[in-house]
C-alpha positions as CSV (number, residue, x, y, z in Angstrom):
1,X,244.7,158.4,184.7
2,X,243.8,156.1,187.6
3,X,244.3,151.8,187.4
4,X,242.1,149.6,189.0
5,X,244.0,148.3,192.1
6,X,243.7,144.2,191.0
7,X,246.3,143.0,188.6
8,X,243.9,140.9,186.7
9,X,241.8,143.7,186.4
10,X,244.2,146.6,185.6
11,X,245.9,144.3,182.8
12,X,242.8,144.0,181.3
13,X,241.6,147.3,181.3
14,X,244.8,148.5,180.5
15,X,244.6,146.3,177.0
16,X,240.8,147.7,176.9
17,X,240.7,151.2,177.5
18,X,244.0,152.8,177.3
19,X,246.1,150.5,174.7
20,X,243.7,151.9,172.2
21,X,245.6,155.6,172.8
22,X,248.7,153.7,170.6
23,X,246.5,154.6,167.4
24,X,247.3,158.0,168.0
25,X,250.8,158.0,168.7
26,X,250.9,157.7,172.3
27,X,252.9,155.6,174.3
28,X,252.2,153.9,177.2
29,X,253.3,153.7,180.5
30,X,252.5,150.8,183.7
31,X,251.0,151.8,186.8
32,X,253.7,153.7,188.7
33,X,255.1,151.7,191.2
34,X,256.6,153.2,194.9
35,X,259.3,150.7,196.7
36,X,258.2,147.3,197.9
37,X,258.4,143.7,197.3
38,X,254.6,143.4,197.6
39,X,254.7,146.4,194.9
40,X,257.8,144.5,192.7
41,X,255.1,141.0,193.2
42,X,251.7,143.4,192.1
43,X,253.4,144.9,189.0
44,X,254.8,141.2,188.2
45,X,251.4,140.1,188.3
46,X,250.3,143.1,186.0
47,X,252.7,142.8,183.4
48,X,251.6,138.6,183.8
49,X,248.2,139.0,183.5
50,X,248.5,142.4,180.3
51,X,250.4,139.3,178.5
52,X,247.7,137.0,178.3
53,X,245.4,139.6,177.1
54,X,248.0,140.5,174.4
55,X,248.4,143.8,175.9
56,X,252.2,145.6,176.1
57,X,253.2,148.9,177.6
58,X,255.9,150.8,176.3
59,X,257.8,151.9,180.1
60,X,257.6,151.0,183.0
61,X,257.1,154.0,185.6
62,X,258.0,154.2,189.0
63,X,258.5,156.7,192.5
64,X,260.4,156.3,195.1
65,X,260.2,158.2,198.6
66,X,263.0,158.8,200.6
67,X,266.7,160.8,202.0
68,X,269.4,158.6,201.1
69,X,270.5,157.9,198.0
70,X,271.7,154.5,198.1
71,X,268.3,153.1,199.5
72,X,267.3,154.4,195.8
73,X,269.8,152.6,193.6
74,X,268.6,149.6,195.6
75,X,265.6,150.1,194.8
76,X,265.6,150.6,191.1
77,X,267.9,148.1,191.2
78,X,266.1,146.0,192.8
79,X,263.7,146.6,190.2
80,X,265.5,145.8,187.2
81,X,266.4,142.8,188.5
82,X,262.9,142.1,188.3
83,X,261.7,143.8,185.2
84,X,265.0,144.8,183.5
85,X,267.4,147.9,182.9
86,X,268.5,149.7,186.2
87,X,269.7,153.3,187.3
88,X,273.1,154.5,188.0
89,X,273.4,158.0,186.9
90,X,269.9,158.7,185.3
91,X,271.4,161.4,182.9
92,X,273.8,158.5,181.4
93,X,270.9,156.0,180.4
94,X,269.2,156.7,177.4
95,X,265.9,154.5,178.4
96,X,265.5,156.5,181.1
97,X,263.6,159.3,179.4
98,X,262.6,161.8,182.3
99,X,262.7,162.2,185.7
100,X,261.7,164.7,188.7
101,X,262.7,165.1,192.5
102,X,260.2,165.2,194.9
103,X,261.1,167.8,197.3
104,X,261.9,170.9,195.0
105,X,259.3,172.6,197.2
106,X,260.8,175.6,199.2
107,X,258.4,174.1,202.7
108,X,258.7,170.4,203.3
109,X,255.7,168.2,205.5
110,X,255.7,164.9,207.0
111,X,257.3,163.3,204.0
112,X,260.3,165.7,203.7
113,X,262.4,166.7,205.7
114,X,264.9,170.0,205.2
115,X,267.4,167.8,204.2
116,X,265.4,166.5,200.7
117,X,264.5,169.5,199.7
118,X,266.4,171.5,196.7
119,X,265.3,175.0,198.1
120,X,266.3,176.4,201.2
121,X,263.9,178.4,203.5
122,X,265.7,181.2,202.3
123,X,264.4,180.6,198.8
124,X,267.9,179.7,197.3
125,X,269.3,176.3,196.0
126,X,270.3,174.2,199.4
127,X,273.5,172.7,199.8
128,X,271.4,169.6,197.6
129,X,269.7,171.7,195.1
130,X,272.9,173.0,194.1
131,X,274.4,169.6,193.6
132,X,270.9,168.3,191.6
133,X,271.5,171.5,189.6
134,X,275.5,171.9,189.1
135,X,276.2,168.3,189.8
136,X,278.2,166.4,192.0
């Protein structure tokens, strides 16, 4: 499902076209956001402008590009400070209902490198997909 890029616009047709899923048991989800303060102000603004219209979302969705770990937890984090709720260990929260590395792809491009990816060339779990997989 695509938004419309405005805030104003997006909260509004979010209340208009897709709240009316909720009837049949579906729950809904904001815009995904990637890592940004101009992205933390536009969902702000979202979430503003779906409560005047009496609109709600039931999660709030997000993706984050990147190789270092730490850069994420600041960015979630950054995030809850905003919205509320943040990540530590994403298996240990229950609100955190599903998520998915980018990168499990045995070739990487411009956006991965070697090092973000789970497979290795030789089609086995890297060094990382084994710890994604096994654990830390």
């Amino acid at each position: 499902m695509i938004f419309i890029h405005h805030p104003a616009l997006a909260g509004r047709g979010c209340k208009q076209y897709i709240e009316p899923l909720k009837a049949h048991g579906e729950r809904l989800g904001s815009p995904a956001i990637a890592f940004s303060d101009e992205v933390l102000n536009w969902m702000q603004q979202f979430l503003n402008e779906l409560d005047k219209v009496g609109g709600r979302i039931d999660f709030l969705a997000s993706h984050w590009y990147g190789r270092v770990a730490n850069n994420f937890i600041n960015w979630i984090t950054k995030a809850r400070q905003r919205f509320g709720d943040s990540v530590t260990i994403l298996d240990s929260l229950s609100w955190v209902e599903r998520y998915a590395w980018f990168g499990a792809q045995l070739y990487f491009d411009a956006a991965l490198d070697s090092t973000n990816c789970l497979i290795a060339c030789n089609g086995q779990l890297s060094e990382l997909g084994q710890k994604y997989v096994y654990g830390f």
